[in-house]
C-alpha positions in Angstrom: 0.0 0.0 0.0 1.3 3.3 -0.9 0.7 6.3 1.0 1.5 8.8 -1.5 1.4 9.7 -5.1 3.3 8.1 -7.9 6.1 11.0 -9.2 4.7 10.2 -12.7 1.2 10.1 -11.8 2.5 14.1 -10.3 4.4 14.8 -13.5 1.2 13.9 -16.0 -1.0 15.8 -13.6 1.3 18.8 -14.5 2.0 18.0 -18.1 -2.0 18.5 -18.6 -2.5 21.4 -15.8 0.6 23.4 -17.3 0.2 22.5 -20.9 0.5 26.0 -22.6 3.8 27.1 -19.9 7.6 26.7 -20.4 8.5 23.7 -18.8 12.2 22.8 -19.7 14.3 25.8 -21.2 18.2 26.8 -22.1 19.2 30.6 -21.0 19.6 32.2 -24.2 18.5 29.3 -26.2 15.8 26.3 -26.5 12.5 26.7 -25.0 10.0 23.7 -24.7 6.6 24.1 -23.0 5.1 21.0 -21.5 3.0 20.3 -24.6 6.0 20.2 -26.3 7.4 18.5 -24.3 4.9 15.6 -23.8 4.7 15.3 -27.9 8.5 14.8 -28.1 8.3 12.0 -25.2 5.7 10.5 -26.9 7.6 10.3 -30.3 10.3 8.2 -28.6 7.8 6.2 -26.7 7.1 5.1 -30.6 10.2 4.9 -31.7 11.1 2.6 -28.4 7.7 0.6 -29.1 8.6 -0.3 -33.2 12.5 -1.1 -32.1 10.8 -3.7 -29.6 12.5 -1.8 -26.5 10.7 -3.7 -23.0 10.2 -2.3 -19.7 13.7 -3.1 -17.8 16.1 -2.5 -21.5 18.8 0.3 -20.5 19.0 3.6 -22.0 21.9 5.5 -21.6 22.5 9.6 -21.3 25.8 11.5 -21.6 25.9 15.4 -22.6 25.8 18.4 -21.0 22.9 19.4 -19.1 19.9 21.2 -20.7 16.8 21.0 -21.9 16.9 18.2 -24.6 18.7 16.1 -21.7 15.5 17.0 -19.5 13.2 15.7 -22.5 15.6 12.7 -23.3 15.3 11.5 -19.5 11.8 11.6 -19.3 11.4 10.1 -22.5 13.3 7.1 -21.6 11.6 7.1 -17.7 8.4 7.2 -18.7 7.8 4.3 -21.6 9.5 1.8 -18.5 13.0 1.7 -19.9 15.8 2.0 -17.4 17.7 5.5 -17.8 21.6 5.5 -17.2 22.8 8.9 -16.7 26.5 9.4 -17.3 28.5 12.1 -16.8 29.4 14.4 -19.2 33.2 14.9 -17.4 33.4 11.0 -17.4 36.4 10.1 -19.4 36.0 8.2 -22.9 37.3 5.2 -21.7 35.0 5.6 -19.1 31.8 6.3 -20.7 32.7 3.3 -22.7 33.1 0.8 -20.4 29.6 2.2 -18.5 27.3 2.1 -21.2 28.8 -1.7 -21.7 28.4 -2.2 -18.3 25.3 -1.2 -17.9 23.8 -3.2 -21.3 22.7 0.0 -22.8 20.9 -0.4 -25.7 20.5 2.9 -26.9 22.6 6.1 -26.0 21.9 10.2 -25.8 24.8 12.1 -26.4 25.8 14.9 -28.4 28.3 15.1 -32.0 31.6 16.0 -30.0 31.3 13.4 -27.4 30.4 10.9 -30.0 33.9 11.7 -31.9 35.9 10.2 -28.7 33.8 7.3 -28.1 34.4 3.3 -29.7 31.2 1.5 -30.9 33.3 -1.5 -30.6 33.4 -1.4 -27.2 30.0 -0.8 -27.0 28.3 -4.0 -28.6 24.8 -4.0 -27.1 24.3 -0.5 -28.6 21.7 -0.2 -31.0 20.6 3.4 -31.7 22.6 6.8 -30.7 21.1 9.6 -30.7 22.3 13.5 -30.9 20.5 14.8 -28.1 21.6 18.9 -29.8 19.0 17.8 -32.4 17.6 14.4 -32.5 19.4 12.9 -35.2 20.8 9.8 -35.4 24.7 9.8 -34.7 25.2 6.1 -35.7 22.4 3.0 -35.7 23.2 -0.7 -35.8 21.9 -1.3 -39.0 19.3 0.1 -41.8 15.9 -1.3 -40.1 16.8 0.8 -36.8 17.6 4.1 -38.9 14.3 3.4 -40.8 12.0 3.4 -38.1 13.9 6.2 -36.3 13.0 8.2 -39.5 9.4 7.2 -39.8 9.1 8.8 -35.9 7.0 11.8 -37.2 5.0 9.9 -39.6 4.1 7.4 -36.9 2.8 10.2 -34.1 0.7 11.3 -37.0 -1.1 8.1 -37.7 -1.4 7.4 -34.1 -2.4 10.6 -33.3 -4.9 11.8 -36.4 -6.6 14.7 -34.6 -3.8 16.1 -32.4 -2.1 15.2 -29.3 -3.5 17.2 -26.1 -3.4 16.9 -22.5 -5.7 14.0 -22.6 -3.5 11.9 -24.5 -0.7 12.1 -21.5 -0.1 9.0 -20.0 2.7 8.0 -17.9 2.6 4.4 -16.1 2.3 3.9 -12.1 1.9 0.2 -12.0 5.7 -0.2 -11.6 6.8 1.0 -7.9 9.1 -1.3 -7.2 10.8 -1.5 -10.6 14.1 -0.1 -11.6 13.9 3.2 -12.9 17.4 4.3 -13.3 21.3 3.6 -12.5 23.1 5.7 -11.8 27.0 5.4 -11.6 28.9 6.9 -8.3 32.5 7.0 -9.7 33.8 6.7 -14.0 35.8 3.8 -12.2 36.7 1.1 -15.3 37.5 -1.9 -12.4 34.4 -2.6 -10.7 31.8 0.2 -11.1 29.0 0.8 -8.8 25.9 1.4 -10.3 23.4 2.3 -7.9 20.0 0.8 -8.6 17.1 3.4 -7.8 13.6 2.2 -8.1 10.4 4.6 -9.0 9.4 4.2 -5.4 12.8 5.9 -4.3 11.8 8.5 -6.9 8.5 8.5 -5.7 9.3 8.8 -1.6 11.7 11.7 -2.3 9.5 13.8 -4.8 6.4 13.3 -2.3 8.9 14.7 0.8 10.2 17.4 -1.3 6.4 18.7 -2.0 5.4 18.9 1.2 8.7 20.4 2.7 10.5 22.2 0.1 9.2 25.5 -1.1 7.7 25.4 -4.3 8.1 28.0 -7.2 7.5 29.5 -10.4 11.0 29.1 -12.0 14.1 27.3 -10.5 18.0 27.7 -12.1 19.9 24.0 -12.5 23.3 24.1 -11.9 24.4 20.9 -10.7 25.3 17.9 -13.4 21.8 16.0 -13.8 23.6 12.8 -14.2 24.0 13.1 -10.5 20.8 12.6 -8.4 21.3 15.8 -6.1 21.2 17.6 -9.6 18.3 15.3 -11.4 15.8 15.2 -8.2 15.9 18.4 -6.5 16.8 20.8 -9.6 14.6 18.8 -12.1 12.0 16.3 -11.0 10.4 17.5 -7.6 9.9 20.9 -9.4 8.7 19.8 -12.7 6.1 17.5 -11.0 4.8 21.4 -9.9 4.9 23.0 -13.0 8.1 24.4 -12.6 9.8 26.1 -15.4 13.3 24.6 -15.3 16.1 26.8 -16.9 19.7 25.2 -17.5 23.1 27.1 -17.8 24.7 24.6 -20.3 28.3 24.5 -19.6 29.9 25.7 -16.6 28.8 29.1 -16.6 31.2 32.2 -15.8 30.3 34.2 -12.3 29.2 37.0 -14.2 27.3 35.0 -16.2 25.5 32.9 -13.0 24.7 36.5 -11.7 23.0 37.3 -15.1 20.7 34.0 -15.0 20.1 34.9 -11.3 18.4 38.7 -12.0 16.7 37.5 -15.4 15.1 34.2 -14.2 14.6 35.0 -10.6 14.5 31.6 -9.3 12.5 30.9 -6.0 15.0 28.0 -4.7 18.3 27.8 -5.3 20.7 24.4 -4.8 24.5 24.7 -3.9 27.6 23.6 -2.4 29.0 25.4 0.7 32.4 26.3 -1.1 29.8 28.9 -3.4 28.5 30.6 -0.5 32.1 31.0 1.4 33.6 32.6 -1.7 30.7 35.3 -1.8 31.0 35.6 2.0 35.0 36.0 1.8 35.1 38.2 -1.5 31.7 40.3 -0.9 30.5 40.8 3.1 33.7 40.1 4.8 35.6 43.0 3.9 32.6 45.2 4.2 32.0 44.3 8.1 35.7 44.1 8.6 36.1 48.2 8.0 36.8 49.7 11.5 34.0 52.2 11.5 31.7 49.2 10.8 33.0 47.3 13.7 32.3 49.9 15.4 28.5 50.0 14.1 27.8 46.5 14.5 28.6 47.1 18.5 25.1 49.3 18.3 22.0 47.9 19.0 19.3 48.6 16.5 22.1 50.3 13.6 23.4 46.9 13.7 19.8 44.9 13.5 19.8 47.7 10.4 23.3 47.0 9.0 23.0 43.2 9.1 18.9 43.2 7.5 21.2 45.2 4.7 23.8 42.4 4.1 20.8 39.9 4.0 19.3 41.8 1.3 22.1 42.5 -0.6 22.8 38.5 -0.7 19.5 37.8 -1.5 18.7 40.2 -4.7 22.5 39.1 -6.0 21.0 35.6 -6.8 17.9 37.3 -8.1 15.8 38.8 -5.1 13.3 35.5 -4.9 15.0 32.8 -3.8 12.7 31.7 -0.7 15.5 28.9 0.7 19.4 28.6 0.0 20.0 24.5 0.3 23.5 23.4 0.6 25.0 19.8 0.6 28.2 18.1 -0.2 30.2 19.4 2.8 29.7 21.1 6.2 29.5 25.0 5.9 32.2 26.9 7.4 31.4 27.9 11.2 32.1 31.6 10.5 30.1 31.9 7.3 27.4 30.1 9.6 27.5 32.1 12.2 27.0 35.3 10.1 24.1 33.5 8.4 22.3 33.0 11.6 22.6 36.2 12.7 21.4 37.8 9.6 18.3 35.3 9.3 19.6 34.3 6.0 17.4 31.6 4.3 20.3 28.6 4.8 20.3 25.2 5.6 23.4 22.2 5.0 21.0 18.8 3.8 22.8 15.7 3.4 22.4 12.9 1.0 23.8 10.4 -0.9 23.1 8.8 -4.3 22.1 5.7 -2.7 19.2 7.2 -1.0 18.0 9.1 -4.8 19.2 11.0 -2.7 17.8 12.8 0.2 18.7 11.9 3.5 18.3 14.9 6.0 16.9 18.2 5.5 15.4 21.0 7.6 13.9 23.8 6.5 15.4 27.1 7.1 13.5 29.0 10.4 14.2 25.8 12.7 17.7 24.1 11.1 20.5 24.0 13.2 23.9 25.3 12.9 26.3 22.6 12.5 23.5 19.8 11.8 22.8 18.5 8.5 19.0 19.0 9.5 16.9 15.8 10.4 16.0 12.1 8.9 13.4 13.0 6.0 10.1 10.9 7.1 10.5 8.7 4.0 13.6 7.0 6.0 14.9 6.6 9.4 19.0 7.4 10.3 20.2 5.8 13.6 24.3 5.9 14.9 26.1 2.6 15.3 27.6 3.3 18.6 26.5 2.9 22.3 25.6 6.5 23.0 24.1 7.8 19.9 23.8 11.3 21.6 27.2 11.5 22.0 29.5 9.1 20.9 30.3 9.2 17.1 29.4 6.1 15.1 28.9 5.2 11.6 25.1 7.3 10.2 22.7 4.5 9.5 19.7 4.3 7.3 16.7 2.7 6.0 13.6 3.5 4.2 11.4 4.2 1.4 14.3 6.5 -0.4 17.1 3.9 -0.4 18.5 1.8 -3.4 18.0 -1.9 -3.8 21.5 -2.6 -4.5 24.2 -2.1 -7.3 24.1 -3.4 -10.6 26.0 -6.5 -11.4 28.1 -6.1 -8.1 26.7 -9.0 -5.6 29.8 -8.2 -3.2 29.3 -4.9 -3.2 25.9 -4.3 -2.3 26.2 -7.0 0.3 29.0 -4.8 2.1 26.9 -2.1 1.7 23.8 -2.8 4.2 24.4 -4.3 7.7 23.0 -7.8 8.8 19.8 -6.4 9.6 19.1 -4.4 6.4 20.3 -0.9 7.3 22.6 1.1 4.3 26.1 1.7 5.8 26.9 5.4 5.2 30.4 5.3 5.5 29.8 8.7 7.5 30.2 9.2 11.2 28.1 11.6 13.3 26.1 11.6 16.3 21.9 12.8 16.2 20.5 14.8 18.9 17.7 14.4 21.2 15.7 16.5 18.7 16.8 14.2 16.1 19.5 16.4 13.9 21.9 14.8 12.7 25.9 16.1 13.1 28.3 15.0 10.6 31.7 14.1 12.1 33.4 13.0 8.8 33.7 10.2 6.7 35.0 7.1 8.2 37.9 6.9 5.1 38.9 10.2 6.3 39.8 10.1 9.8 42.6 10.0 11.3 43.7 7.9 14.4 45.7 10.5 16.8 48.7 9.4 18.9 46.7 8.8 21.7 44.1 6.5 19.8 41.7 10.2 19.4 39.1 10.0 16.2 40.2 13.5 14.4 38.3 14.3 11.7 40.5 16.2 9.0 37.1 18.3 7.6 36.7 19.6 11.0 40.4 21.1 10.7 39.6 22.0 7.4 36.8 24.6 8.7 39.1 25.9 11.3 42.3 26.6 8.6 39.7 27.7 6.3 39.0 31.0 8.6 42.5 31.7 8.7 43.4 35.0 6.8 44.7 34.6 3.2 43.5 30.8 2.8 40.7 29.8 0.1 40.9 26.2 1.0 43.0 23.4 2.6 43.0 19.8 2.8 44.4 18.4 6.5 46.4 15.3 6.0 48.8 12.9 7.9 52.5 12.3 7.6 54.7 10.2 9.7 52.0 10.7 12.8 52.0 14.3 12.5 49.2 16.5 10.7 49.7 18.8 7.8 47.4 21.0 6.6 48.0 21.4 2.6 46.7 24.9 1.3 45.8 26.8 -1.6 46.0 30.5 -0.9 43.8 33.2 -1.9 45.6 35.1 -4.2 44.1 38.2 -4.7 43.6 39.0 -0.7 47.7 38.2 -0.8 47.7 40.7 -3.6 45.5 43.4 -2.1 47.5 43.1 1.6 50.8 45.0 0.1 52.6 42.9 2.3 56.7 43.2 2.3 58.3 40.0 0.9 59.3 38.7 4.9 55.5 38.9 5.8 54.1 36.9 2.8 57.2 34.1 3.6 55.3 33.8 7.0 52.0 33.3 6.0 52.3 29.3 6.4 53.4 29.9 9.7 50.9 32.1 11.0 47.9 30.2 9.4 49.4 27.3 11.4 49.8 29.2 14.7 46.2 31.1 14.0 44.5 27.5 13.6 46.0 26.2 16.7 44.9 28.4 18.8 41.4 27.5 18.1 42.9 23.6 18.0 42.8 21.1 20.9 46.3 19.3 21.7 46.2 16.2 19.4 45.0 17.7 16.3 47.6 20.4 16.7 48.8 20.8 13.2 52.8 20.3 12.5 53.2 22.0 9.3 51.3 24.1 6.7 52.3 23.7 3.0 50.9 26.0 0.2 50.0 24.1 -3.2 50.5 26.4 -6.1 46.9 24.9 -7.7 43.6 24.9 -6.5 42.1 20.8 -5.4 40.7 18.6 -7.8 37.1 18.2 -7.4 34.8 16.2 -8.3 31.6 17.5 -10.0 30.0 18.0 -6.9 32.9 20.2 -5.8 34.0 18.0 -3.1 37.7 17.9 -3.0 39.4 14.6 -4.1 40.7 13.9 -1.3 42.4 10.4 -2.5 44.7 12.7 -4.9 46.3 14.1 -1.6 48.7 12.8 0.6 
């Protein structure tokens, strides 16, 4: 029995309501309404039908995001064909070996990416498909490029007297059937490819509706072969008649600000690293003038100065945003802090692709500082230690939201779930009596002290981070001793006129600045500046593998 609605069943409800309205749409380019968009998905739904695709055949996606991607995904999601988003950034070799992998029989890409992929090591592959313009980039043989060219004639004989809002029609029967895979890492050895039913889909898009705010227009930034990026930027707001606008490749500041003031979104999805660079380039320097100091000791100028900042943060990104969600990474304390105090419209969610993939959210008036928010109802998070309160243990969870294993990788998703069913984060935290959850780290990342202490580099990280002249920093361990590797910011060096003998002890007084603020055994031993800034991955979490 299923307590709430079928995403699909929400998505055809909005296809008809919203018929006439922009549903999927490129800044500067493309714009599809949700009529046109239906009639498109339709089209391949016919095209599938005469190439004898079944429910369960895998369709792969790899291109940059936009609004063709939008109407290929649905296409594929709704005739009961398995959708394999890949990412653009993947390698070649990569992409290759996934689509193999994953027994695509069909692939969305676009003409450049094509150019650096092998058919040959592709062999289930029967159609591909520019997803610029809906030709056909290569097809196994004439029969399938016949058929692919008889799509129009074929929605005209099935469809004599128009297609309208009647004619949408998106199956529900199929909860518990896979919906998509999607791939965590471009790793060629043993790849996991999460499998994510329409009742993960489903639990997540019916949380999101009742929790999330809803809007009128909504900017997607994130890659929508990632599940952050494809849920919360794409599916929970279409299935409300959302008008969905993409930035296409990654976008230049100036030209993020642009989208921002023109579209006007009313939500807008991020990683912390975003909002610290605004707060270090933009407010910091601002309330950092003496005279402001000064100010800000005033009560009432300073309930005045800081409603200012807030404002001035809000109309940059397009004076509607209603709810700032970030994820990926804890937000520095100081940004935080500021935050709060300003009532900005913040919260830190946490998820993971296994869970499609909301895990924790609160929304902004009663989110905590520090806390990743709470369990979302469709789930339940528990700590695998004695004193959950306090003692940090592995985060736990189980639930409506979370995948039924990876594909083709037995051993894998065995090691993934404990004995009694329960997905193994691989994140330590505790949860509070009020049921937020605290993120200590990732149980990869910690380090064991001298002394047998847990230290949790990120929690370094956020300390080093607040130390003047540093952009970012990545705490590792050497010989039992910690070092905390860091990329400078530049243009504060630049802007300090500092003598040659003053910039030569930067390093040093990062590294004396941080321990102050430091308890004895995660004292750090050294501080080494890197000349380039981390390796990330498309998330814009650091790689923290590449750093030793």
């Amino acid at each position: 029995m299923n307590n709430y609605p079928h995403y699909l069943k929400r998505l055809e409800d909005a296809t008809r309501k919203f018929w006439n309205k922009p549903a999927l749409n490129n800044i500067g380019g493309e714009t599809f309404d949700y009529a046109q968009m239906a009639t498109q998905i339709e089209k391949f739904h016919l095209v599938f039908e005469k190439l004898g695709f079944r429910k369960g055949d895998k369709i792969a996606i790899c291109a940059q995001n936009g609004a063709r991607w939008g109407m290929a995904y649905l296409a594929v999601n709704t005739y009961g064909t398995v959708t394999v988003p890949i990412l653009a950034d993947f390698t070649a070799d990569s992409v290759n070996h996934l689509v193999d992998h994953s027994d695509s029989l069909a692939l969305f890409t676009n003409a450049a990416k094509w150019k650096t992929l092998d058919i040959a090591r592709m062999p289930k592959l029967r159609l591909v498909v520019d997803v610029d313009t809906w030709e056909t980039l290569w097809t196994a043989d004439a029969s399938v490029q016949e058929v692919y060219d008889k799509m129009d004639a074929m929605f005209e004989a099935r469809y004599p007297n128009g297609y309208g809002p009647d004619d949408v029609h998106f199956p529900t029967d199929n909860w518990d059937e896979l919906s998509t895979i999607n791939y965590t890492s471009g790793s060629t050895g043993d790849p996991k490819g999460v499998m994510l039913t329409y009742r993960n889909f489903s639990a997540n898009v019916d949380y999101s509706q009742r929790n999330v705010p809803a809007g009128d227009k909504m900017v997607s930034m994130l890659p929508m072969a990632h599940m952050y990026g494809l849920v919360i930027e794409f599916i929970y707001p279409l299935c409300n008649g959302t008008s969905i606008y993409w930035m296409g490749k990654a976008p230049t500041p100036a030209a993020l600000m642009k989208a921002f003031a023109d579209v006007k979104p009313y939500l807008l999805v991020t990683v912390p690293l975003v909002m610290e660079k605004i707060y270090k380039s933009k407010v910091k320097p601002t309330l950092d003038k003496p005279l402001m100091k000064v100010l800000l000791k005033v009560p009432g100028v300073n309930r005045v100065i800081y409603r200012k900042v807030k404002d001035g943060l809000v109309s940059a990104f397009g004076g509607n945003v209603q709810e700032f969600i970030m994820g990926g990474a804890a937000l520095n304390p100081e940004v935080e802090r500021l935050f709060k105090r300003i009532r900005f419209p913040y919260l830190v969610g946490y998820g993971m692709t296994e869970a499609c993939p909301l895990l924790a959210y609160e929304h902004w008036t009663k989110y905590v500082p520090g806390s990743c928010g709470k369990c979302v109802d469709v789930a339940e998070a528990r700590i695998d230690s004695e004193d959950p309160q306090h003692v940090v243990g592995e985060i736990q969870c189980r639930g409506e939201n979370i995948m039924i294993g990876y594909y083709k990788n037995e051993e894998a998703t065995k090691n993934a779930f404990t004995e009694d069913g329960w997905l193994k984060t691989g994140d330590l935290g505790v949860i509070d009596a009020e049921g937020n959850i605290f993120i200590r780290g990732r149980s990869k990342n910690m380090i064991l002290g001298p002394s047998g202490q847990n230290i949790y580099p990120e929690e370094i990280e956020a300390i080093v981070n607040n130390q003047a002249y540093v952009l970012e920093s990545v705490v590792v361990a050497r010989g039992g001793k910690l070092v905390a590797l860091v990329y400078p910011d530049e243009q504060a060096v630049a802007k300090s006129l500092l003598d040659a003998e003053a910039k030569a002890n930067i390093p040093e007084n990062i590294r004396l600045g941080a321990n102050r603020q430091l308890p004895s055994y995660s004292q750090i031993f050294k501080v080494e500046m890197v000349e380039m800034p981390f390796e990330k991955t498309p998330k814009l979490s650091i790689k923290r593998f590449l750093y030793k």
